[in-house]
C-alpha positions in Angstrom: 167.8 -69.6 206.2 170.3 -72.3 205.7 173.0 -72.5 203.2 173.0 -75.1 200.8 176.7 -76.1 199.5 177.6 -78.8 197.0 180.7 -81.4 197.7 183.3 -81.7 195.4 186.0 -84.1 195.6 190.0 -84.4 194.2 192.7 -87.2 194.1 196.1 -85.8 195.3 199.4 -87.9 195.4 200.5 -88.3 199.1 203.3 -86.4 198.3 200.5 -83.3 197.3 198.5 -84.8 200.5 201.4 -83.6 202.8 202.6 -80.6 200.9 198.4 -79.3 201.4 198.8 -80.5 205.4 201.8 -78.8 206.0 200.3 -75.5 204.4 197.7 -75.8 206.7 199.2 -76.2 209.7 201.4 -72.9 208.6 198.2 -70.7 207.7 196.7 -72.0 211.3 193.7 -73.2 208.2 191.6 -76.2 207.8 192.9 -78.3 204.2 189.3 -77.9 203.2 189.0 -74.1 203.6 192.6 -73.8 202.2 191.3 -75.8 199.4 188.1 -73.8 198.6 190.3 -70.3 198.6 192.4 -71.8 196.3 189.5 -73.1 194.0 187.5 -69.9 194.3 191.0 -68.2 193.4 192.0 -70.1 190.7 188.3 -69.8 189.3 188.6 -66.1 189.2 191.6 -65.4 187.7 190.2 -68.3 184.9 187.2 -65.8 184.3 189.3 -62.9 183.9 191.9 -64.9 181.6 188.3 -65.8 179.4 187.3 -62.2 179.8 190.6 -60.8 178.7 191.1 -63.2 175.8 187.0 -62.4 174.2 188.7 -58.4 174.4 191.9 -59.4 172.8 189.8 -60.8 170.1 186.9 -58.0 169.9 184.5 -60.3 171.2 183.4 -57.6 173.6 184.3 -54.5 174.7 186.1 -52.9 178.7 182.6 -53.1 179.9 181.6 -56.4 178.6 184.8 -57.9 179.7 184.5 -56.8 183.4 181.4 -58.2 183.3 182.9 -61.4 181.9 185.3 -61.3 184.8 182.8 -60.5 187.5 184.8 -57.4 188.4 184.6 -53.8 188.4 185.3 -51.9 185.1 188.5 -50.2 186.9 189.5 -53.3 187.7 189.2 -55.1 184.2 190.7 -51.9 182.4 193.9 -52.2 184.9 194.5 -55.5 184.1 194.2 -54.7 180.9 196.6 -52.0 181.2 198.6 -53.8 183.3 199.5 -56.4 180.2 200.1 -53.7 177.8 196.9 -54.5 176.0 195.7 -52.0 173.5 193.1 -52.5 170.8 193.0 -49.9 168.2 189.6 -48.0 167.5 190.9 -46.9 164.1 190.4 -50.5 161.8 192.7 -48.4 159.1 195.5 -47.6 161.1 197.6 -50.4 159.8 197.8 -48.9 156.1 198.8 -45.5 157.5 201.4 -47.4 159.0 202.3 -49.6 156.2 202.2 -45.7 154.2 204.9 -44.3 156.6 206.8 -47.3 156.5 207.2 -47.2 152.3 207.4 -43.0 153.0 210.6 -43.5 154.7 211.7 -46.9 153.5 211.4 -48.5 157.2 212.2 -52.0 156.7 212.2 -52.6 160.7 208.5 -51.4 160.8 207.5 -53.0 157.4 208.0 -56.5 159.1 206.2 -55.3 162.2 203.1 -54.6 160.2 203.2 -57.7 158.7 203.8 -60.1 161.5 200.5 -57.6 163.1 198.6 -58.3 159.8 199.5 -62.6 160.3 198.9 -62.6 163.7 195.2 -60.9 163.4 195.0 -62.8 160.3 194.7 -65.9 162.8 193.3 -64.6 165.5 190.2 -62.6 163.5 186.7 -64.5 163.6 185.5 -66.0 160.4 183.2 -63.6 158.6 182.5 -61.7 155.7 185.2 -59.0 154.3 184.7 -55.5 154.8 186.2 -53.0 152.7 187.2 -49.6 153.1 
């Protein structure tokens, strides 16, 4: 059973043309194989970037993501770990905090709630308002 591959080709400045020969002949690698790590690479860590972004914005949850990635769930949640990433389960928790903030008169964390509340405020799909 043969393989069947598809050619793709790039422009590189002479200067990026010897800088990509030199790296070969240091890695004891072919320019093309060298080239299609570094695609295959860069492709990957583009997926996860997508997949970690759709979490960020509750498009989809640790599995979905990983699956986004192409990875294994460990793998997706330590990245996500990794970035200091958390995504709170509990859609209220913002007005308790916004409670202990006026309770002891916390300006600090007053402001923090509300750059939060902006910075969701932009980054939450368009939909209908739920109460609560």
């Amino acid at each position: 059973m043969s393989a069947s591959t598809v050619t793709k080709s790039i422009r590189l400045t002479p200067e990026e043309s010897d800088e990509l020969t030199k790296l070969a002949e240091q890695t004891t690698s072919t320019e093309a194989a060298l080239m299609k790590k570094w695609v295959l690479e860069g492709m990957e860590a583009q997926k996860l970037e997508f997949a970690i972004q759709a979490y960020m914005q509750r498009k989809t949850d640790l599995r979905g993501g990983a699956a986004m990635a192409g990875v294994p769930y460990n793998r997706f949640l330590r990245e996500v770990q990794a970035r200091n990433i958390v995504i709170l389960e509990n859609d209220r928790f913002l007005d308790h905090l916004a409670f202990l903030a006026e309770a002891f008169d916390n300006k600090t964390l007053r402001q923090a709630i509300e750059r939060v509340e902006a910075e969701t405020a932009t980054t939450r799909p368009a939909g209908p308002e739920t109460g609560g």
